[in-house]
C-alpha positions as a LaTeX table, in Angstrom:
\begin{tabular}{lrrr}
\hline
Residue & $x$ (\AA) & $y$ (\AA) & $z$ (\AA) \\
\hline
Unk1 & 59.91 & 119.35 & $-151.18$ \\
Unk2 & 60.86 & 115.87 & $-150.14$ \\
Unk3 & 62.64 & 113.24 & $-151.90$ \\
Unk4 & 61.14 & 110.29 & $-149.78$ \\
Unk5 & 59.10 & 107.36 & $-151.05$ \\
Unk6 & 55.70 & 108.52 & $-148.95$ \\
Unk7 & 55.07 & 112.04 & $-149.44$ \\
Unk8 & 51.30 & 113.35 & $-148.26$ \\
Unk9 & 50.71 & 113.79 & $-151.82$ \\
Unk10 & 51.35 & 110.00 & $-152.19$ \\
Unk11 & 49.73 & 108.90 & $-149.34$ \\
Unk12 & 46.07 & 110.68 & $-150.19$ \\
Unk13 & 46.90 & 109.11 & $-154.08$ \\
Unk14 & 46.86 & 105.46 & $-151.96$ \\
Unk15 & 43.90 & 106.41 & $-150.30$ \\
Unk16 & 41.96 & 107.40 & $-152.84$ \\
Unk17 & 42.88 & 104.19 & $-155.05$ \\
Unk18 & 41.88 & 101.96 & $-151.94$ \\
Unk19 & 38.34 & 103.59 & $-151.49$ \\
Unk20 & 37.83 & 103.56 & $-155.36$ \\
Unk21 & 38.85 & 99.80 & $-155.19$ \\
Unk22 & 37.14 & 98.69 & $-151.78$ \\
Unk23 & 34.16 & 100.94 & $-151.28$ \\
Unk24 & 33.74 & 103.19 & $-148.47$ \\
Unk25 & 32.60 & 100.20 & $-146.47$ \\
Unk26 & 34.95 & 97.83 & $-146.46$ \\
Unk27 & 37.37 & 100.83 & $-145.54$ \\
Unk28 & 35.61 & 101.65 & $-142.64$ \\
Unk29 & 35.65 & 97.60 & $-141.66$ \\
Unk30 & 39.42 & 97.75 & $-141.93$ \\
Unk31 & 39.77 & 101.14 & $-140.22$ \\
Unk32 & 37.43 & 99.42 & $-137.34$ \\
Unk33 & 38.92 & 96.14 & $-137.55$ \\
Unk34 & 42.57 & 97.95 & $-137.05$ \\
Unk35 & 41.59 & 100.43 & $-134.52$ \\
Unk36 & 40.07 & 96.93 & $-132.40$ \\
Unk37 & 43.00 & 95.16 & $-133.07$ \\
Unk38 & 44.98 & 98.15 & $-131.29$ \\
Unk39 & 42.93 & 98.55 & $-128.31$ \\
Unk40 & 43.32 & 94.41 & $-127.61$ \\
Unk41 & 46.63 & 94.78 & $-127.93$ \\
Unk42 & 47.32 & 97.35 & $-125.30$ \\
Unk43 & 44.90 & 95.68 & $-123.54$ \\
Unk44 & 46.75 & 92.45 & $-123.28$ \\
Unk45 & 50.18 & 94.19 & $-122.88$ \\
Unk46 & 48.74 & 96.37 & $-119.68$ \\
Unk47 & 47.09 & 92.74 & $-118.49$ \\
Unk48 & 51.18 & 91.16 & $-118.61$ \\
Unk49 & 52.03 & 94.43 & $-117.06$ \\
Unk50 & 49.82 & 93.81 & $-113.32$ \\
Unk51 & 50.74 & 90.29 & $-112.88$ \\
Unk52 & 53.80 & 89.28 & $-110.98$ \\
Unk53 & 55.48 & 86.38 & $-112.56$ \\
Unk54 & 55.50 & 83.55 & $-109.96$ \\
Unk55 & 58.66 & 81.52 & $-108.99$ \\
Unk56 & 58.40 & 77.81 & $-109.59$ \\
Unk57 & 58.59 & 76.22 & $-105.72$ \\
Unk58 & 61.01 & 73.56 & $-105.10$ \\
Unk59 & 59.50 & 70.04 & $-105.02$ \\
Unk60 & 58.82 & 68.85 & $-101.23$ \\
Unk61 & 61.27 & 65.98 & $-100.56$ \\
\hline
\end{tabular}
């Protein structure tokens, strides 16, 4: 089919090596840790989105 470096076949082959190596818990810690990570992200980039960026005022002479 494809001559690409990740084909699905690939992919599920990585998988499968990482639960063998990490446990099924430990995946699911990264899987939650990532999906976290995500939602804090867009989070924060929404948060910079709202705010108006303030001009600095001149000083009063």
């Amino acid at each position: 089919m494809g001559e690409g470096l990740f084909q699905p076949m690939h992919i599920l082959l990585i998988i499968a090596i990482a639960l063998l190596l990490f446990g099924p818990s430990k995946f699911a810690d990264l899987g939650k840790g990532l999906g976290e990570g995500i939602r804090n992200f867009k989070s924060a980039m929404k948060d910079g989105e709202e705010k108006p960026k303030e001009t600095p005022k001149p000083p009063a002479a």
